[in-house]
Structures are given as structure tokens and as C-alpha cells.
C-alpha positions as CSV (number, residue, x, y, z in Angstrom):
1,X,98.3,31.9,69.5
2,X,96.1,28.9,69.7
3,X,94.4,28.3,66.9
4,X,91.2,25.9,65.6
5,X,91.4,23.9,62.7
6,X,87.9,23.7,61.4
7,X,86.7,21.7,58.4
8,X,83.8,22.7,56.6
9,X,81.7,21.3,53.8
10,X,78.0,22.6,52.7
11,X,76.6,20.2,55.7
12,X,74.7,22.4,59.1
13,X,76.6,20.8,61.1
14,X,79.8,22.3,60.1
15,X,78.1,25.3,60.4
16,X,77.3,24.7,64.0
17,X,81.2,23.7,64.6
18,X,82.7,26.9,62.5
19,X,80.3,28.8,65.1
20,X,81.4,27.0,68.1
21,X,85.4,27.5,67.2
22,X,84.5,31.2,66.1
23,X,83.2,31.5,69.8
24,X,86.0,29.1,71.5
25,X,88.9,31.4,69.7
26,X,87.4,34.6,71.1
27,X,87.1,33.5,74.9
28,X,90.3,32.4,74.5
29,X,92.0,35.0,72.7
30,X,92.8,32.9,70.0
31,X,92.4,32.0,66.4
32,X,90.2,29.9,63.7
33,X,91.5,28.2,60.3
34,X,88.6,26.7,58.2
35,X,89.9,24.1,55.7
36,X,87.6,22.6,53.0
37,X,88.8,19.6,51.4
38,X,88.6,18.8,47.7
39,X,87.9,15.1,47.0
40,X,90.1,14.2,44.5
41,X,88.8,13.9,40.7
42,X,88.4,11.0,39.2
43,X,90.5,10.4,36.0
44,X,89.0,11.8,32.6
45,X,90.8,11.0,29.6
46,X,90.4,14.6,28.4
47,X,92.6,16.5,29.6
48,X,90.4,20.0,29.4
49,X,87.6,18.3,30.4
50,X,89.5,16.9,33.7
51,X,91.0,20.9,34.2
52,X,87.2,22.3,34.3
53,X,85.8,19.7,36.6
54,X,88.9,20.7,38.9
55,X,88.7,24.7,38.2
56,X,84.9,24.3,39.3
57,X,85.5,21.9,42.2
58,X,88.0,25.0,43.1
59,X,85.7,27.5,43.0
60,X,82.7,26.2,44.8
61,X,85.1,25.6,47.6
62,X,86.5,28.8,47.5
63,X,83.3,30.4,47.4
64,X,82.1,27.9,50.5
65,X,85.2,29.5,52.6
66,X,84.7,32.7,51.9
67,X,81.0,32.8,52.8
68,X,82.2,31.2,56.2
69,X,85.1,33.5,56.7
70,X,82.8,36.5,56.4
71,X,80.3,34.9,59.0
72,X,82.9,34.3,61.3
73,X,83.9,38.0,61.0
74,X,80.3,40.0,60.9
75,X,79.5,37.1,64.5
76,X,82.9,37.2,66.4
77,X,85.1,40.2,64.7
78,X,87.5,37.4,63.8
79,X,89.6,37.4,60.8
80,X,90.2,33.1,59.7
81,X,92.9,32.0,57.9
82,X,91.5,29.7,54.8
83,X,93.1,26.8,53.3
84,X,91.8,24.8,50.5
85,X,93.2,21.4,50.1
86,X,92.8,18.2,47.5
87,X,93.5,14.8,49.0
88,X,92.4,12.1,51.7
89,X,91.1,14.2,54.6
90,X,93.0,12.6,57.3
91,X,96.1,12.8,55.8
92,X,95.8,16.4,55.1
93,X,94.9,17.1,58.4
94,X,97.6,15.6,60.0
95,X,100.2,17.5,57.9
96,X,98.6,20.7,58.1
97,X,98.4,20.2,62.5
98,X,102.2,18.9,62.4
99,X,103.6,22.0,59.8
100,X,101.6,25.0,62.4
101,X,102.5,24.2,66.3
102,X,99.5,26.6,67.0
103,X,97.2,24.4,66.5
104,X,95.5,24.2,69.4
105,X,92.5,21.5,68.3
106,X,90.3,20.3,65.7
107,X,87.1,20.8,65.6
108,X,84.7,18.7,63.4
109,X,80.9,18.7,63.3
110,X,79.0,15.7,63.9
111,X,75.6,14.9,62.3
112,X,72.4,15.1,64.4
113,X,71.2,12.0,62.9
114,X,72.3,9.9,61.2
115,X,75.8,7.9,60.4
116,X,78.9,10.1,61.2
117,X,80.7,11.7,58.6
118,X,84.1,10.3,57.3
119,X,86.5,12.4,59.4
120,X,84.3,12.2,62.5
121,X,84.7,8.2,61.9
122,X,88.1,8.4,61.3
123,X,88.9,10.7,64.1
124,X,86.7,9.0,66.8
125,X,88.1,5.3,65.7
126,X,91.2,4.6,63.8
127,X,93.1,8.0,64.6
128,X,91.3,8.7,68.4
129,X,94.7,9.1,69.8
130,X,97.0,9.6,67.3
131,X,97.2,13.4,66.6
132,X,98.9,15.6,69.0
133,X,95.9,18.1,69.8
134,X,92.0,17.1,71.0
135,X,89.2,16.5,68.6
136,X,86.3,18.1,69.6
137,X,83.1,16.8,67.7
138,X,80.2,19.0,68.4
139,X,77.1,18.0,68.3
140,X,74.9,18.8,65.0
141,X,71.5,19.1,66.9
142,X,72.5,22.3,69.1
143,X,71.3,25.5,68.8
144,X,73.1,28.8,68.7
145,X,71.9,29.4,72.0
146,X,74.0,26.2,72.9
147,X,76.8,26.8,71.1
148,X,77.0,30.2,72.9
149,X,76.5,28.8,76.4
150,X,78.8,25.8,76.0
151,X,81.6,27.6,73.9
């Protein structure tokens, strides 16, 4: 099954590109994992101090996913597999395309103004041709209407 690898954060245009894989998996029979990265904490000497910044950090992402999960479901019908992660974005990415070989692409959402986002940057410069599936940055600014016709 070919599957797209969405990240998502609280920014529209990941919103715009969880819609345009939502639509892209449908046409093509296929499936949609949203990922949300963690950033990783900075050290606190206290130890339960250090636990609840991470428990909350968990929980707002989890919450984040599962409000995007049940958009993709009541728009396309699609069920996504959700993945939370802690750690440098483009690492994680790369493992978690290299451990599922259904993986299709990754799809990233690019601001409509603005400087790009880390992974856009990353993806577009250092890594362009590294990973073994296409990036496809879409394009904060569109409507729905676009997404729909171009997906």
C-alpha cells in the first residue's frame, strides 16, 4: 500500500499538506501516517520537573494528532496511522521511511510567506536527494479548492 508520511505541527500549512495527502492516499488507493515531532527538552536539574515538561510536551502532541487523525477521517473516510517521535526531525524521518518500504513520499507544508520551516530547508537543501522517496512541499497559500483540484 503506498503510504504518505505527513509531519504536522500547530502551523496551517501543515494543515493544508495533511489535506493534500488525505486526498492523494484516496485517489490512489493508498494510505496517510501523520508524525509530529517532539523537540527535545532541554536539561532541568529536577528530575520531576524535567518528567512534567516531557508528560505535557507528550500530550499536546498527542492531542495535535488526534484532532488531525479525526479530520482526515470525517474529510476522506481514512483511518492514519500516528506516530509521535522526540529527536532531530530529519533523522527521524529517515529511519522511520527506511524501517516501512511503503512509504510512498513525504509530504511537508511550506509556509505562504515567510522563511521555510526547518524540514522544508533541510529537505529542499542538504537532504534534496538523499531519501529514497519524493518530497512534496505544498504550497501554504492554497485553498481547499486547490488542494482538491491538484491532489
Amino acid at each position: 500500500m503506498r503510504i504518505y508520511l505527513v509531519v504536522i505541527d500547530d502551523s496551517p500549512e501543515s494543515k493544508i499538506a495533511l489535506r493534500f495527502a488525505a486526498r492523494r492516499a484516496v485517489k490512489t488507493g493508498g494510505g496517510v501516517e501523520i508524525l509530529t515531532l517532539l523537540p527535545p527538552q532541554e536539561f532541568i536539574a529536577f528530575g520531576g520537573v524535567q518528567a512534567t515538561i516531557e508528560d505535557e510536551a507528550r500530550q499536546q502532541a498527542e492531542a495535535l494528532l488526534a484532532s488531525a487523525a479525526g479530520t482526515i477521517l470525517d474529510e476522506s473516510g481514512l483511518r492514519p496511522s500516528i506516530t509521535v517521535r522526540e529527536g532531530d526531525g530529519p533523522k527521524v524521518i529517515r529511519e522511520i521511511i527506511a524501517a516501512n518500504p511503503d512509504i510512498a513520499a513525504l509530504v511537508l507544508g511550506a509556509a505562504a510567506s515567510g522563511a521555510p520551516g526547518k524540514l522544508v530547508s533541510h529537505f529542499s537543501g542538504t537532504d534534496a536527494g538523499a531519501l529514497p522517496v519524493p518530497v512534496m512541499m505544498i504550497p501554504g497559500s492554497l485553498t481547499p479548492e486547490a488542494i482538491d483540484r491538484l491532489s
